[in-house]
C-alpha positions in Angstrom: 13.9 30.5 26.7 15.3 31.8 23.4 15.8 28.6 21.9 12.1 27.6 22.7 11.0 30.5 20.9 13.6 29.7 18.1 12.2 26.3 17.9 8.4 27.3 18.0 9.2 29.6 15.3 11.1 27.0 13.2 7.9 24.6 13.5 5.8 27.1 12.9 7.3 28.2 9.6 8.0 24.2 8.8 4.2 23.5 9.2 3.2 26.6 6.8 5.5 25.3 4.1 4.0 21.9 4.4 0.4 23.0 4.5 1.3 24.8 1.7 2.6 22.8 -0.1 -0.3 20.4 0.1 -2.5 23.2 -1.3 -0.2 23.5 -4.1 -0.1 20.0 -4.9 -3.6 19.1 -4.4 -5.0 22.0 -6.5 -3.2 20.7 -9.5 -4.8 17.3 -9.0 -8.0 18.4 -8.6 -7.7 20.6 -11.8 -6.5 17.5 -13.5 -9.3 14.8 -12.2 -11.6 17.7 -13.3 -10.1 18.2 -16.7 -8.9 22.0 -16.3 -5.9 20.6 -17.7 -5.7 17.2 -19.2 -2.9 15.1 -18.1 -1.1 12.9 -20.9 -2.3 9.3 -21.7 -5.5 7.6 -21.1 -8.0 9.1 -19.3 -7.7 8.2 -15.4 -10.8 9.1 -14.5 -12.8 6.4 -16.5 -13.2 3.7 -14.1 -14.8 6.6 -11.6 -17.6 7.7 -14.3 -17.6 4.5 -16.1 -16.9 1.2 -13.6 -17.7 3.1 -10.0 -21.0 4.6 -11.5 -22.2 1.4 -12.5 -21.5 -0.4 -9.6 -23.5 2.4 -7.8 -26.0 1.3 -9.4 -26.3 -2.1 -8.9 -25.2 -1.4 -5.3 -28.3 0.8 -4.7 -30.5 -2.2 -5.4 -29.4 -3.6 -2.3 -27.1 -6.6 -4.1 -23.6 -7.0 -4.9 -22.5 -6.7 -8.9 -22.3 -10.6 -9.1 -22.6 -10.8 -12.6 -19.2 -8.7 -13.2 -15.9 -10.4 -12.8 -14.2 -6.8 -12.3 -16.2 -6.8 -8.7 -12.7 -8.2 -6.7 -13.1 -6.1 -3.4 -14.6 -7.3 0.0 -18.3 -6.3 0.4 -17.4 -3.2 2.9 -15.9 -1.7 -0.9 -19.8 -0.8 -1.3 -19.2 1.9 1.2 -16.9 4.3 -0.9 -18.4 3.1 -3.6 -21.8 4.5 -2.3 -20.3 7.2 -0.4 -20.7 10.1 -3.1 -24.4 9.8 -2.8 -23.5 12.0 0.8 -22.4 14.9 -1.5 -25.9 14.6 -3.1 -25.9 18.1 -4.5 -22.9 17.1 -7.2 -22.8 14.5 -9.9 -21.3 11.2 -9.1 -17.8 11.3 -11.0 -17.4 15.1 -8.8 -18.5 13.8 -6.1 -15.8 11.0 -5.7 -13.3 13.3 -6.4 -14.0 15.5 -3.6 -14.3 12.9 -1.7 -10.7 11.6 -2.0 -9.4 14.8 -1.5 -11.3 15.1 2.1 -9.4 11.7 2.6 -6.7 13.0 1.4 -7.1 15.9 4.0 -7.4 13.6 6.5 -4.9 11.7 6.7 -2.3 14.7 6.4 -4.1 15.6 9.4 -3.6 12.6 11.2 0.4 13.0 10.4 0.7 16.3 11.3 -0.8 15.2 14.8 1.2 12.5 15.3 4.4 14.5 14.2 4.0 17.0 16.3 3.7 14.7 19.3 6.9 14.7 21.8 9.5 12.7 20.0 8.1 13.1 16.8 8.9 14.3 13.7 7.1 16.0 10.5 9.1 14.0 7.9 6.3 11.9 7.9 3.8 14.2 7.0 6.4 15.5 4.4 6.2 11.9 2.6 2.3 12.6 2.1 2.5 15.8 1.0 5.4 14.5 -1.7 4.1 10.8 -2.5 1.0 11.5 -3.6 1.3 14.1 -6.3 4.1 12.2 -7.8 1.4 9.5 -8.9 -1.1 12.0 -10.5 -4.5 12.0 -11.0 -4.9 8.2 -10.3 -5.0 8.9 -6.8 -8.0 10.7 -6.6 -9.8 8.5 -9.1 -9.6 5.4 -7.5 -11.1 4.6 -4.0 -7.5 3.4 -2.3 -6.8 6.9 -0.9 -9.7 6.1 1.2 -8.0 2.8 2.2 -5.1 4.0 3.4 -6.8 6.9 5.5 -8.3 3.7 7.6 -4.8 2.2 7.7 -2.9 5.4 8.8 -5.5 6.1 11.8 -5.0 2.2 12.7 -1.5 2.6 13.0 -1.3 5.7 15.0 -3.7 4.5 17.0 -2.0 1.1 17.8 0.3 2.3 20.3 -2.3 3.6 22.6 -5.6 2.4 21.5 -5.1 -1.5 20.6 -8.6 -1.9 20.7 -9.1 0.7 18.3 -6.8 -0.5 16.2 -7.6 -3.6 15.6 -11.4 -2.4 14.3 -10.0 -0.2 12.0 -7.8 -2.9 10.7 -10.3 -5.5 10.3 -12.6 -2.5 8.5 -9.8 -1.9 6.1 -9.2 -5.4 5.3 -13.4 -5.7 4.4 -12.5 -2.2 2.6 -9.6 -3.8 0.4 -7.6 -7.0 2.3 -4.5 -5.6 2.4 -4.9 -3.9 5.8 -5.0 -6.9 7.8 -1.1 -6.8 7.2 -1.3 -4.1 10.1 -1.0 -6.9 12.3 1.8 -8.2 11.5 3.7 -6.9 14.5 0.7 -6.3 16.6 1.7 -8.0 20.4 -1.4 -6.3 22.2 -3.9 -9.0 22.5 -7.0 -6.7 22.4 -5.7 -5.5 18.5 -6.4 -9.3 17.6 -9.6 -9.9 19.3 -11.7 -6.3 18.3 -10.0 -7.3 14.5 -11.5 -10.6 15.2 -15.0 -9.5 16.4 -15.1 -6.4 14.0 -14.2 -8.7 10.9 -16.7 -11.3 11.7 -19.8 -8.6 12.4 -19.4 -6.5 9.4 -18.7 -10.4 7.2 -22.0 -11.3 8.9 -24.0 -7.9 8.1 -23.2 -8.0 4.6 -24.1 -12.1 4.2 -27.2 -11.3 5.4 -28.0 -7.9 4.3 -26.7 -8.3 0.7 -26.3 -11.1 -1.8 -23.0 -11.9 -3.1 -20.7 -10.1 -0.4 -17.6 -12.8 -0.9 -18.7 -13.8 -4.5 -15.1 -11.5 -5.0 -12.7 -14.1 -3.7 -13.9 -16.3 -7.3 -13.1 -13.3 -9.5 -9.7 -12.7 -7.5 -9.0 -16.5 -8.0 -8.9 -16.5 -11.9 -6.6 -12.9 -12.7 -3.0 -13.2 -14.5 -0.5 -11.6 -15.0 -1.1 -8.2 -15.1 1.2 -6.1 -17.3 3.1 -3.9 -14.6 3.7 -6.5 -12.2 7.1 -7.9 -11.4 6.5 -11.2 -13.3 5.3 -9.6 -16.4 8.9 -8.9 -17.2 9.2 -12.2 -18.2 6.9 -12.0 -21.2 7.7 -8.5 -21.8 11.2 -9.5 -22.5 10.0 -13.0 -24.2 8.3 -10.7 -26.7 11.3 -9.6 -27.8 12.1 -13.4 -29.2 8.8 -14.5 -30.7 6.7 -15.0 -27.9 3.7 -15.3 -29.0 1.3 -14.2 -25.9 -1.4 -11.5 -26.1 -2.3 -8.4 -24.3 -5.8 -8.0 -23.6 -8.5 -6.3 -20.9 -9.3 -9.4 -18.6 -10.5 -9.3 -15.4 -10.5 -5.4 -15.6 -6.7 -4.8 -15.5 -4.4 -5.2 -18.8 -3.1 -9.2 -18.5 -1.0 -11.0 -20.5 -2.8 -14.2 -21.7 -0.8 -17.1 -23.5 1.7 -19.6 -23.1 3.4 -20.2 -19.5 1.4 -17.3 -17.9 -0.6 -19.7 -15.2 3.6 -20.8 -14.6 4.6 -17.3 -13.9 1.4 -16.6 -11.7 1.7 -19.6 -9.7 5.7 -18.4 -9.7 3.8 -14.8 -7.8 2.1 -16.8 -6.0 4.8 -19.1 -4.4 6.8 -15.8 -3.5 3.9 -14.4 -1.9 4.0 -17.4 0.1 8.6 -17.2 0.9 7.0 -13.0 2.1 4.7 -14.8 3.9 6.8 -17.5 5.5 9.8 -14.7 6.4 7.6 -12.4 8.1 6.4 -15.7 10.6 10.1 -16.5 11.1 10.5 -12.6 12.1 7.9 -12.8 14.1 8.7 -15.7 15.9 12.4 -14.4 16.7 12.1 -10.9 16.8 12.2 -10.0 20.5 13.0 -5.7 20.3 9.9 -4.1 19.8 10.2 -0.4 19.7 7.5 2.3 19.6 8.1 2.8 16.2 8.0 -1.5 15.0 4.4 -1.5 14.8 4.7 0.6 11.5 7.7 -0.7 10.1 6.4 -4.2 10.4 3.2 -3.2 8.7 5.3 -1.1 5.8 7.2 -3.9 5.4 4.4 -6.7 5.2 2.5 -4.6 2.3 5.8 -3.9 0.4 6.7 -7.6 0.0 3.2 -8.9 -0.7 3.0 -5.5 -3.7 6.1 -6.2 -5.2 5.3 -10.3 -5.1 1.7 -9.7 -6.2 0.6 -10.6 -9.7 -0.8 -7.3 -10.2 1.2 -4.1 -9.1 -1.7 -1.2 -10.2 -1.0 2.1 -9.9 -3.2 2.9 -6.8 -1.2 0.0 -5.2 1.8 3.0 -4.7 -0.7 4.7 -2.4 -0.7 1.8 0.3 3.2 2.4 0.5 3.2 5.9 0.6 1.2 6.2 3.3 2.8 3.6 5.8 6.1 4.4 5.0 5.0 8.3 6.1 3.4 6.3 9.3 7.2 5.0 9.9 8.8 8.5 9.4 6.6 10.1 11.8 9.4 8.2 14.4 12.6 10.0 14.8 13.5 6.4 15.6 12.7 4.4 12.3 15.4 3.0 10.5 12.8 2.7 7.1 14.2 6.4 5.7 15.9 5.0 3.0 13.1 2.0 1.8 10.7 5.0 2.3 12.9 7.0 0.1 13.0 4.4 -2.9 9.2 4.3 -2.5 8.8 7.9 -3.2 11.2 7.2 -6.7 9.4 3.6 -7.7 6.2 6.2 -7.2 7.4 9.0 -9.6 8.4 6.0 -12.0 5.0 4.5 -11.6 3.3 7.6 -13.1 5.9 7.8 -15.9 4.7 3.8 -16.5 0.7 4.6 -16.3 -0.5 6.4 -17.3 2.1 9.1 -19.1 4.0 6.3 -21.2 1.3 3.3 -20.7 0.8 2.6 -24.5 4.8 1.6 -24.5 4.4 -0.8 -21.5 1.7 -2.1 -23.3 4.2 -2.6 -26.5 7.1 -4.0 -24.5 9.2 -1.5 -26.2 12.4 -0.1 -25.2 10.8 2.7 -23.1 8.4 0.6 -21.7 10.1 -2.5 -20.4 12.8 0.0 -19.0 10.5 2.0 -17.2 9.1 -1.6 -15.1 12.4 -2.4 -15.0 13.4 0.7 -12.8 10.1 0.8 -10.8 10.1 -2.9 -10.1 13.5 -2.8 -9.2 13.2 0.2 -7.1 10.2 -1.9 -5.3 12.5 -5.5 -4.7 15.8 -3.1 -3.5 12.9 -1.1 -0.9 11.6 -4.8 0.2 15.1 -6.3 0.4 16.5 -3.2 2.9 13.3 -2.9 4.7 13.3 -6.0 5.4 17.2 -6.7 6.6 16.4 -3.0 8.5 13.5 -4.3 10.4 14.9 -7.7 11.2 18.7 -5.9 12.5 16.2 -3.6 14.5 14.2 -6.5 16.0 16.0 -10.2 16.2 19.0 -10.0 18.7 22.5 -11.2 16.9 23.6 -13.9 18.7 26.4 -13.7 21.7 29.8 -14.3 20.3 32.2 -16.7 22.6 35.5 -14.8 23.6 38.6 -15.6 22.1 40.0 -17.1 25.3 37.0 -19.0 25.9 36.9 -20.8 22.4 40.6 -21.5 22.7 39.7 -23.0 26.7 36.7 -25.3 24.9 39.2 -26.5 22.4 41.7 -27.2 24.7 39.2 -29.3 27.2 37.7 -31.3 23.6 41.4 -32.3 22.6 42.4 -33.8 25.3 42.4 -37.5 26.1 39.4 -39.0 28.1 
């Protein structure tokens, strides 16, 4: 009986340092999003006031913004960006803000539920609370905190509630793609269909309802390089020996635009494809499934298409953050230490962008060494995470006793 007590008392105290902590850490965002305190380099906030805004605009007509290439996102993107027009008695930039920190809310609420389930743990939670303050500001002025919230509650809900799931997966993917990844290690059939049937009705609504809805998969066809990815190191270091490239806006992220650029983003591309064709081969051969597989396949699937991608933005850190606190919410998950060079590459990223952006920009010293560490932090998390999930998953095969081998050998050598 004491020992229950000791260990109510020990989760209670954990929890208040955690909620806490959140509190803390989420104060200081808001104060920087609403410019209490200005955080160092560019201003963060401008694609809320400046790009979001104007797309609200368009989007309130009832048609997609087809006449700007920065439009990449599937047409269910018009729901965040729409969604400040709930918080009708605030102006549109504080409005969004607010509203990434109720997502925010949200899915630390999810966590601490599912942490504090039998067999659970809070560490989870704890990777929330940390991971998203060490990015700054970004986080709440960019709609992928929202994202992720829909990707959390799919994966918690996977478990128990396929069906649920897989509409909350095929929702995030017509949010932003990248949850469709979720699936990855999905083996309950009703996650595939309800993704299937909850993809194609909302693909359908917004066909007919509003011009333009898949007018993005153009604009996403035609980006670079952008300047933080993994193969911009290539050209960042090729500026160092006369390269003679630029570095302009295009396509609403900062590219590099000159000679060999299409090589290296066909180069992203083809690795994209090897993440791609690994992950089939794992599925195919990976016969373990544990309670807790479901989110390190899905943590896994994102970090190798991220650090592949030819465009590693900021907000992109969030998506990670939040499954790899999915994982850790099992006391079984073997993803602490991926999870854990997450959580650096993230304090890194906002170092990168936007603290020191106008070096990365420069392919200085300080810049290039900066992506160095945080895309090398993001290939050594996909390389373990990877080799964890497939030792976890795909039985090792049966090794033949000594005196066996030596019996076989002994059979093949002699005459017929």
């Amino acid at each position: 009986m004491a020992g229950v007590v000791v260990e109510k008392t020990g989760t209670r105290r954990s929890l208040a340092w955690l909620v806490g902590s959140w509190a803390l850490t989420r104060v200081v965002l808001l104060l920087f999003v609403f410019k209490v305190y200005v955080f160092p380099g560019p201003d963060v906030t401008s694609d809320v006031s400046v790009i979001y805004q104007g797309w609200y605009e368009v989007l309130r007509t009832g048609t997609f913004p087809l006449d700007d290439v920065t439009w990449q996102y599937p047409p269910a993107a018009a729901l965040p960006i729409l969604s400040p027009a709930l918080v009708f008695w605030l102006d549109y930039t504080s409005a969004f803000f607010v509203l990434c920190f109720a997502a925010d809310l949200v899915v630390l609420l999810l966590l601490l539920y599912a942490g504090l389930r039998p067999g659970r743990t809070l560490r989870g939670a704890w990777v929330w609370v940390v991971g998203v303050p060490l990015l700054g500001p970004t986080v709440y002025a960019r709609y992928d905190v929202m994202v992720t919230g829909v990707a959390v509650a799919a994966l918690l809900a996977g478990a128990r509630y396929p069906r649920v799931m897989g509409a909350l997966t095929a929702f995030g993917a017509m949010l932003k793609v990248w949850p469709v990844l979720l699936l990855v290690a999905a083996r309950r059939r009703g996650s595939w269909v309800w993704a299937a049937l909850t993809a194609g009705a909302l693909a359908a609504l917004f066909a007919l309802a509003m011009p333009g809805a898949f007018a993005f998969l153009t604009f996403q066809r035609d980006r670079g390089t952008e300047v933080e990815s993994l193969g911009a190191l290539v050209f960042h270091v090729a500026r160092q020996y006369g390269w003679d490239g630029e570095v302009l806006l295009n396509y609403g992220s900062v590219e590099f635009l000159g000679p060999y650029v299409d090589v290296v983003s066909t180069a992203a591309l083809v690795l994209s494809g090897l993440a791609f064709g690994w992950l089939l081969v794992w599925r195919l051969r990976a016969r373990s499934f544990h309670v807790h597989t479901l989110a390190d396949g899905a943590f896994v699937a994102v970090l190798m298409f991220v650090t592949t991608s030819r465009v590693i933005s900021p907000q992109y850190m969030v998506w990670l953050v939040g499954l790899g606190a999915v994982c850790l919410c099992f006391r079984e998950s073997r993803m602490r230490l991926p999870v854990a060079l997450v959580l650096l590459a993230s304090f890194v990223t906002v170092l990168e962008f936007p603290v020191w952006f106008s070096h990365v920009v420069a392919s200085d010293g300080l810049g290039v060494t900066l992506l160095f560490l945080r895309n090398g932090l993001l290939v050594l998390a996909t390389l373990l995470a990877a080799r964890e999930l497939w030792r976890s998953t795909v039985p090792r095969p049966t090794p033949v006793p000594v005196q066996a081998q030596a019996t076989r050998a002994k059979e093949t050598s002699l005459p017929s």
